[in-house]
N, C-alpha and C positions, 0 to 999 in steps of 0.2 A: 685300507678300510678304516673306519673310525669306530673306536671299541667306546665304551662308559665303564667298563671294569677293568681295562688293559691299556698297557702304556707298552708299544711294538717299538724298537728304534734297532738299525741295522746298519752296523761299519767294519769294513775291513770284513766281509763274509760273516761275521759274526750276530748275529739278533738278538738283543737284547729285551726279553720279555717280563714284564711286570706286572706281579697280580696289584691291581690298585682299588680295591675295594676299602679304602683306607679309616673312612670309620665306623663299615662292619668286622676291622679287620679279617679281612679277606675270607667272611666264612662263606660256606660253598653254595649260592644261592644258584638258580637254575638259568638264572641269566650269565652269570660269571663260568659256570659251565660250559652253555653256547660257545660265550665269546673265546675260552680257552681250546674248543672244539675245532673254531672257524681258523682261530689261529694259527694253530699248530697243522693243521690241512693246508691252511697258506702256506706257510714255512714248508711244509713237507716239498711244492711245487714250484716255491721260490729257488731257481741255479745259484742264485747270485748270494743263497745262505749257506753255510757249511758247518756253522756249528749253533747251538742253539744256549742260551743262560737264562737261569729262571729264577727270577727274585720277588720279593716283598716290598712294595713301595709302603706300607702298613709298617707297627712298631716290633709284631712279630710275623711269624709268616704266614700263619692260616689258622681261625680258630673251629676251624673242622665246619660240619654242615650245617647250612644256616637252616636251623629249625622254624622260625620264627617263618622266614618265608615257605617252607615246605608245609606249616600250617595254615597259612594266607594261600594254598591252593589245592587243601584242601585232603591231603595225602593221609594225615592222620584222622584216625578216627571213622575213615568213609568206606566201606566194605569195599562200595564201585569203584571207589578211585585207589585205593590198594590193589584191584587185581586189573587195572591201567599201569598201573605204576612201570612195568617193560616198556611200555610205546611212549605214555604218558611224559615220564621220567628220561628219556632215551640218553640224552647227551647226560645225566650226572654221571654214568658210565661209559658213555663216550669220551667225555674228555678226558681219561684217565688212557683209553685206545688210542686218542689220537697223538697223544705227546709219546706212547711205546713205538706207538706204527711210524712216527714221525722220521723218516729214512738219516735226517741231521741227529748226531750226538746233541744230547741235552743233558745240562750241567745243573743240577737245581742247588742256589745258593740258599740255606734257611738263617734265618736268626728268631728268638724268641720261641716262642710254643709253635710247635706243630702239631694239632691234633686230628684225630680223625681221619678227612675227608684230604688234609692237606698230608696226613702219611699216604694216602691213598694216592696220591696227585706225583710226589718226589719217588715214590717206588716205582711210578713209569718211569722214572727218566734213565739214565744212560749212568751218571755218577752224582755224587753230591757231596759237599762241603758244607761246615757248617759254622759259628762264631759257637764261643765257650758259653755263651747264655741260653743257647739253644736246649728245649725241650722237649719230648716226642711223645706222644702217646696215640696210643690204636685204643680209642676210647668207647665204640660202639656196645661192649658188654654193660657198662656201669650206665647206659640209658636203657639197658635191655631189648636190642639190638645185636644183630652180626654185622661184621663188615661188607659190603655185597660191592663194592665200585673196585675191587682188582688186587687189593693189601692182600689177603690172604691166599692167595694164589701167587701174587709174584714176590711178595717179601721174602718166603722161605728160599726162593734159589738167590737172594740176595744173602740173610742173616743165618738161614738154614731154619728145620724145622722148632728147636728147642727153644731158642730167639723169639722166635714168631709167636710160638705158643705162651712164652710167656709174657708177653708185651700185648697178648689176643686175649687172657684168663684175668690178666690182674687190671688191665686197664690205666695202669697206673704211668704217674710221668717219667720218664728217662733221660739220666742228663747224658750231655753231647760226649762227657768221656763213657758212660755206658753204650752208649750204640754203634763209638769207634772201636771201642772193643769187641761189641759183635760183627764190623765191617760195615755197616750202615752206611759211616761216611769214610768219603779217603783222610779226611785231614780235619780236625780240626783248629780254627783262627780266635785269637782275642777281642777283635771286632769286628764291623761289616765291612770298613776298610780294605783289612786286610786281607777279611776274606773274596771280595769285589777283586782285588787284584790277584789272589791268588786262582779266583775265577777265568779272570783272564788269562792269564799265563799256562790255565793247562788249558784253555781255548786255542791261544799259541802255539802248544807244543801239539795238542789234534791236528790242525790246518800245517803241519812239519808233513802229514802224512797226504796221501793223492785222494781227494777227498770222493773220487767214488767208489774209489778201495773202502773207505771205511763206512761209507753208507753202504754197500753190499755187505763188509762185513758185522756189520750191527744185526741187515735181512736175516744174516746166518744164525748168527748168536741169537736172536729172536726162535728164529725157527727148529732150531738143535736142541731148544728143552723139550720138544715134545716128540721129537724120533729119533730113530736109532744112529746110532753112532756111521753104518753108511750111509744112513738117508742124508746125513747132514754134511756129511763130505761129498754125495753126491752133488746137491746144491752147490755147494761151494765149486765145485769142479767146473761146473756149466756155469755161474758165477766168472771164472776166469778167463773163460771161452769166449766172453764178450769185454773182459778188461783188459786180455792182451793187446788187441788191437785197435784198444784208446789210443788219446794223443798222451794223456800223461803217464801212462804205462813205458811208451816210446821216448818220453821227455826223461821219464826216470833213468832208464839205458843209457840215454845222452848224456844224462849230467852226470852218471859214475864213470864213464869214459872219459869227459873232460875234466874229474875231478874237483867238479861245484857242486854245488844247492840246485836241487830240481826247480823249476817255478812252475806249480802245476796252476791249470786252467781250469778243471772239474770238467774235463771233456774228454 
């Protein structure tokens, strides 16, 4: 498909997805939304992807929600189109669902400010890395606003409550060695370089694993924060009930008996 906000490219099972909103720097307009929506449902149904990377073709990665357009339709200000805003609005919180739901790990690389709309965006995703010039901020208070696309509900099982709260009260920016110290990111890099390849390489070492092992296993970890510690083994139980008698399940046995490298198939 051909995007106007999104640059898609796909090698070696890997999908390389770029917000390219480049000179609203990447703020969250409601077409940018769709297309990160349409995307990531792609990916979800694409075999032939396994792991997913999300980067900024822009100078930083997202300057949170594009107000400008959210006033150009009308949202502010309009009694009737605030209590639309669920149907009206649907995908600026869908796409935040579909890159969580999205069954492929996604690695979101930032650089520059992330604010807003694009902390809401990377705290879907799977993991994240960032360069040392990277900024964070949950800025929704300081317009007088809450955050409502997913940050505040899924940031706490990422940074924990105390993190969340304060980065939700103060609205203020966070630099990239403050949010590795809450766990935010696994790593932080010097520049985009470095981080681009550091991107890869834990894409590399994911696709090391039988890629529908770890797409079930994501199902899981998805669905284990909200029940109990059997429900969530149950799943997984019935989960292996259908991956033992994969081919790469079978290829895995093979290749530690012959003492190689599995070459898994995603089948």
């Amino acid at each position: 498909m051909d995007y106007r906000c999104i640059e898609v490219q796909t090698d070696n099972h890997v999908a390389m997805v770029s917000l390219n909103r480049v000179d609203a720097l990447n703020a969250l307009s409601y077409e940018l939304a769709t297309e990160i929506t349409d995307v990531f449902h792609a990916l979800d149904a694409d075999d032939n992807v396994w792991v997913v990377i999300l980067r900024s073709n822009a100078r930083i990665f997202s300057a949170g929600l594009d107000l400008k357009d959210a006033m150009s339709r009308g949202i502010i200000g309009n009694t009737k189109k605030l209590l639309d805003i669920p149907l009206s609005e649907k995908n600026l919180f869908e796409c935040c669902h579909a890159i969580e739901e999205c069954r492929k790990p996604v690695i979101a690389a930032v650089h520059g400010k992330c604010v807003g709309a694009g902390l809401d965006i990377i705290s879907a995703c799977d993991l994240r890395l960032c360069t040392e010039d990277a900024e964070f901020s949950l800025r929704e208070a300081r317009i007088g606003i809450v955050a409502d696309m997913g940050v505040l509900q899924r940031l706490p099982y990422i940074i924990g409550q105390m993190y969340t709260r304060q980065m939700a009260y103060t609205g203020r920016f966070f630099s990239a060695p403050e949010v590795a110290r809450m766990g935010l990111v696994v790593e932080v890099y010097p520049d985009r370089d470095a981080m681009m390849a550091a991107a890869a390489k834990l894409a590399g070492e994911i696709m090391e694993s039988a890629p529908l092992a770890v797409q079930n296993t994501k199902d899981i970890l998805n669905y284990s924060r909200f029940v109990s510690v059997k429900e969530g083994i149950s799943l997984a139980v019935h989960k292996n009930m259908l991956l033992l008698p994969s081919e790469d399940c079978k290829e895995s046995f093979i290749a530690f008996m012959e003492k190689r490298k599995p070459d898994f198939k995603g089948k």
